[in-house]
MISELUM-655207 format. One line per field, with one value per atom (N, C-alpha, C): x, y, z; residue in one letter; atom name. Coordinates in steps of 0.2 Angstrom, whole numbers, always signed. Example, Ala and Ser with C-alpha at 12.3 -4.5 7.8 and 13.67 -1.06 7.14 Angstrom:
x +66, +62, +66, +64, +68, +64
y -28, -22, -16, -11, -5, +0
z +39, +39, +39, +35, +36, +39
aa A, A, A, S, S, S
at N, CA, C, N, CA, C
END
This chain:
x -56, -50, -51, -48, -49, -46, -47, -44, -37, -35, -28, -26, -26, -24, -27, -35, -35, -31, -30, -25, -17, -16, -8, -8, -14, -15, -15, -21, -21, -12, -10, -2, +2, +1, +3, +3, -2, -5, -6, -4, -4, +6, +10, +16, +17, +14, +13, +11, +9, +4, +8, +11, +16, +23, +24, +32, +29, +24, +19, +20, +18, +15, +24, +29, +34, +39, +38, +41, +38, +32, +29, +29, +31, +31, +41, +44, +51, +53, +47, +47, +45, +40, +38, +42, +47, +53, +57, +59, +65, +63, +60, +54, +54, +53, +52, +58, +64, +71, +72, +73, +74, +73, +66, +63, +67, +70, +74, +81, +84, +89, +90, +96, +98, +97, +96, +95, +101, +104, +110, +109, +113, +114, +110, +107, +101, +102, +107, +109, +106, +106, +106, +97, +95, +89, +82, +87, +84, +82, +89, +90, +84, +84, +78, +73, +70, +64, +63, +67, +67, +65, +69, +68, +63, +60, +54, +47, +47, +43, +41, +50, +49, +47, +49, +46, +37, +34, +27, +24, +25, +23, +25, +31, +32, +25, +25, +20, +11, +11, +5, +3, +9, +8, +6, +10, +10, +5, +1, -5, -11, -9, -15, -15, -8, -8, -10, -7, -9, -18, -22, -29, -29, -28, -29, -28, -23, -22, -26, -28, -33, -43, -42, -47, -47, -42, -41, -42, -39, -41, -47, -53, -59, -64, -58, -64, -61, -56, -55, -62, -62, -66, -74, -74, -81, -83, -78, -77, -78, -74, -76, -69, -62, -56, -55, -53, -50, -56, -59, -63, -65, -64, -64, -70, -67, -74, -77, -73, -78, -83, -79, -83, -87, -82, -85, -82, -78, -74, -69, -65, -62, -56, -52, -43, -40, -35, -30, -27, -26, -20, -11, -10, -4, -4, -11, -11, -10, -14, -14, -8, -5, +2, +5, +4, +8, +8, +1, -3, -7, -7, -13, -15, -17, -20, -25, -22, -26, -33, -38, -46, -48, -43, -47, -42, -48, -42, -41, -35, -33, -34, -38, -43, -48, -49, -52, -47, -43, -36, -33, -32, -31, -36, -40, -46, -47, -47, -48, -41, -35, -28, -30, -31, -32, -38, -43, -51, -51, -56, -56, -60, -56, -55, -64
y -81, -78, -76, -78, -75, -65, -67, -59, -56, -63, -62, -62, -63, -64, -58, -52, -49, -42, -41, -37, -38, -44, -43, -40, -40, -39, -32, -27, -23, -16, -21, -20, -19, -23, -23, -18, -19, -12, -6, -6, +2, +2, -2, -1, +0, -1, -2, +5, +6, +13, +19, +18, +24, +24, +17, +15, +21, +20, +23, +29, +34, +38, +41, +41, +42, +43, +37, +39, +44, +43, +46, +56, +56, +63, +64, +59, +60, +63, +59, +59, +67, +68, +75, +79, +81, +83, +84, +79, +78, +80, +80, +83, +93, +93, +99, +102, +100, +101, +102, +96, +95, +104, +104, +112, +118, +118, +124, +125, +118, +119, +122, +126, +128, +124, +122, +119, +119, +115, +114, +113, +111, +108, +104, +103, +98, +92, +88, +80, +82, +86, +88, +88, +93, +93, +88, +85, +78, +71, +72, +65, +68, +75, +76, +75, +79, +77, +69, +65, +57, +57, +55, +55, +59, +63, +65, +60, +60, +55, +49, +46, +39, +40, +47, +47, +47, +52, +54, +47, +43, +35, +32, +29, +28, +28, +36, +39, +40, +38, +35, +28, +23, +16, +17, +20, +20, +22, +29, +31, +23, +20, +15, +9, +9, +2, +7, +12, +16, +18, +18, +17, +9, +3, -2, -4, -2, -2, +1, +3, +11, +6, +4, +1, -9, -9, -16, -12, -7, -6, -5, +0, -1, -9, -12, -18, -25, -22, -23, -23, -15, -12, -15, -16, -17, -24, -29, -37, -38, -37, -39, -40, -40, -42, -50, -51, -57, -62, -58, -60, -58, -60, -61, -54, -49, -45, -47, -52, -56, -62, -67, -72, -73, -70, -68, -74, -76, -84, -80, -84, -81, -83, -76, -77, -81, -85, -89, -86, -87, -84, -80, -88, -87, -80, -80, -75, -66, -66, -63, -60, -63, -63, -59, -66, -62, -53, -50, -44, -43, -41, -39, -37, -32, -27, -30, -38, -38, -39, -39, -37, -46, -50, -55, -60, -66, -75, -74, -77, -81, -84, -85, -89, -83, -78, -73, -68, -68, -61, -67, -72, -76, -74, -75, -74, -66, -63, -55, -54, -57, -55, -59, -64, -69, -71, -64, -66, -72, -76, -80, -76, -77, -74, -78
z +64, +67, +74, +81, +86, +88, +92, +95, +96, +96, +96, +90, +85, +77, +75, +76, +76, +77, +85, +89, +84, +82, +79, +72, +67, +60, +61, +68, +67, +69, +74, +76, +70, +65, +59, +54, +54, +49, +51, +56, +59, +59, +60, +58, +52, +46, +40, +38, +41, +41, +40, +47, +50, +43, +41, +40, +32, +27, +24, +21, +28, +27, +30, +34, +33, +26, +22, +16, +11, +12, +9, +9, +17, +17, +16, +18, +16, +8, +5, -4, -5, -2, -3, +0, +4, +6, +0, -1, -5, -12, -14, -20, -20, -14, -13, -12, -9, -10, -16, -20, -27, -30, -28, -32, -31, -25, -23, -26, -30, -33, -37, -38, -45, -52, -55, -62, -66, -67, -70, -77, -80, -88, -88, -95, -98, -97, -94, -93, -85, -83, -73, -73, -77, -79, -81, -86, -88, -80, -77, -74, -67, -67, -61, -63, -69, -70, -71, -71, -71, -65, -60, -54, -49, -50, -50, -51, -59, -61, -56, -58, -52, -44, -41, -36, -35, -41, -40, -43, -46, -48, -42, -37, -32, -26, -24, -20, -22, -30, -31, -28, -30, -27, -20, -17, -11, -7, -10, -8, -10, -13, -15, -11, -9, -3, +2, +5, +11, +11, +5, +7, +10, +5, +7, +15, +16, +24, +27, +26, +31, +30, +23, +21, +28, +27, +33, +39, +41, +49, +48, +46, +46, +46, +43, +43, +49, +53, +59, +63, +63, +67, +67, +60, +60, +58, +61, +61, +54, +49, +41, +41, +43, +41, +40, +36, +33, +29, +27, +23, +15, +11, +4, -1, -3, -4, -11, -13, -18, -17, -14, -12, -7, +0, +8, +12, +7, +11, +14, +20, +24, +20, +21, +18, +22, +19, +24, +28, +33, +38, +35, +31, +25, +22, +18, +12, +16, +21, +27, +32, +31, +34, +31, +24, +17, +17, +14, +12, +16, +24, +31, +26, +21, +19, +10, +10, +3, +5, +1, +0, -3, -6, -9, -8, -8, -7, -15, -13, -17, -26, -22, -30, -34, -28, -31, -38, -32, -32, -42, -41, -47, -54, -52, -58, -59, -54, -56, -61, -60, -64, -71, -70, -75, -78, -81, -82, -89, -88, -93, -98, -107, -111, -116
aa X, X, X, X, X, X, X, X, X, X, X, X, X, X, X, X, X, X, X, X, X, X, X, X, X, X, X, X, X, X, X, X, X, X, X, X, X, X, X, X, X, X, X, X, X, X, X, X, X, X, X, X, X, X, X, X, X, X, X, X, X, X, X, X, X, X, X, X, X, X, X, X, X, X, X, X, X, X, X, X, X, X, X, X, X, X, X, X, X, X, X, X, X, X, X, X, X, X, X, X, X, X, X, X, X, X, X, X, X, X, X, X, X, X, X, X, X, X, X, X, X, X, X, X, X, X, X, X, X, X, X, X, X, X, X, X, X, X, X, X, X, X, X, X, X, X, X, X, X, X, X, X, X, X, X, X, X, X, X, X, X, X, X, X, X, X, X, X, X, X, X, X, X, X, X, X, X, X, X, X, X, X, X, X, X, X, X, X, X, X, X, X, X, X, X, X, X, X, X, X, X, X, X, X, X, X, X, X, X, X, X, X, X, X, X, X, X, X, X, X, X, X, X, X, X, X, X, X, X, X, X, X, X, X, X, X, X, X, X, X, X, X, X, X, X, X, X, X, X, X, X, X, X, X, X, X, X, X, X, X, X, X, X, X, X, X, X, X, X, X, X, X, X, X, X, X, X, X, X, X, X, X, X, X, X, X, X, X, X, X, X, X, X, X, X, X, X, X, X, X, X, X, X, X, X, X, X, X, X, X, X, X, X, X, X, X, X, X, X, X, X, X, X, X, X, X, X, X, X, X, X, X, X, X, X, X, X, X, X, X, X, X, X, X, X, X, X, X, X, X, X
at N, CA, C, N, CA, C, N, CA, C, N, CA, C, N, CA, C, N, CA, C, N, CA, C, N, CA, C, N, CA, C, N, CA, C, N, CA, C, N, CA, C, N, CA, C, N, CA, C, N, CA, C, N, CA, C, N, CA, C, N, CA, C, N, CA, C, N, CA, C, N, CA, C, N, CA, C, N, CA, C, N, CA, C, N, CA, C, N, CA, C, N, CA, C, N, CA, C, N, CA, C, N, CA, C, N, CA, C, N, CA, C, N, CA, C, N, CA, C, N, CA, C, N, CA, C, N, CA, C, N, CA, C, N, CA, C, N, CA, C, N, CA, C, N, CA, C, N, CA, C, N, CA, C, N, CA, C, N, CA, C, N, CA, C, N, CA, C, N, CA, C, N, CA, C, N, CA, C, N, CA, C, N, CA, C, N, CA, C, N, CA, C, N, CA, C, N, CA, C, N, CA, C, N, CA, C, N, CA, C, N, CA, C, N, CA, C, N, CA, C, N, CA, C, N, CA, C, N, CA, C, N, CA, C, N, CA, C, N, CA, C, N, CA, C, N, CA, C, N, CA, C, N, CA, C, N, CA, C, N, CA, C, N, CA, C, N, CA, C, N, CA, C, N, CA, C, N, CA, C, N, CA, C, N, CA, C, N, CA, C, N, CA, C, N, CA, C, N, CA, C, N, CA, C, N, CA, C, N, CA, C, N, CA, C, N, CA, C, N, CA, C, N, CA, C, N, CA, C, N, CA, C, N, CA, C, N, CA, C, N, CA, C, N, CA, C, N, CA, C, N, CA, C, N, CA, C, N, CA, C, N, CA, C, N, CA, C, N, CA, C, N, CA, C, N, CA, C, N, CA, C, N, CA, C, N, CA, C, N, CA, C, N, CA, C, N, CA, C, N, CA, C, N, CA, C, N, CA, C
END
């Protein structure tokens, strides 16, 4: 991978980054609103604590891709990006494009989902 394919991953992930960690404090906003409302009837109650949930599983995910990303800039920096933490084969550009921020090719990312039985 040259300099320039690196410079646009890292451009990437750092938009990704930002895009992230915005929702992410929106969520806790809105969350924390939520809390200062009066609590209505048990259907009003019910549907928050739903949506709650959804958000606090939401912002779990999100916290785990937002490591991932944070985990890809460091391996910017320290010339390990694009390369496989299973094998140490280089990810394709494709895969790459697809997920700047995944950790494994293809074939790896397949058999860790798929371990034979």
């Amino acid at each position: 991978m040259n300099k320039k394919d690196l410079a646009n991953f890292k451009k990437i992930l750092i938009q990704k980054k930002t895009e992230f960690l915005n929702k992410t404090n929106n969520v806790q906003r809105e969350l924390k609103s939520d809390l200062d409302v009066n609590i209505g009837d048990e259907i009003d109650t019910a549907t928050q604590n739903s949506e709650k949930e959804m958000f606090f599983e939401l912002a779990a995910n999100d916290r785990i891709t937002l490591n991932a990303i944070n985990d890809a800039l460091v391996k910017i920096e320290k010339c390990g990006y694009g390369l496989c933490e299973s094998c140490n084969s280089a990810i394709l550009l494709e895969r790459l494009n697809a997920i700047p921020w995944t950790r494994y090719c293809i074939k790896c990312q397949e058999e860790a989902e798929n371990p034979k039985r």
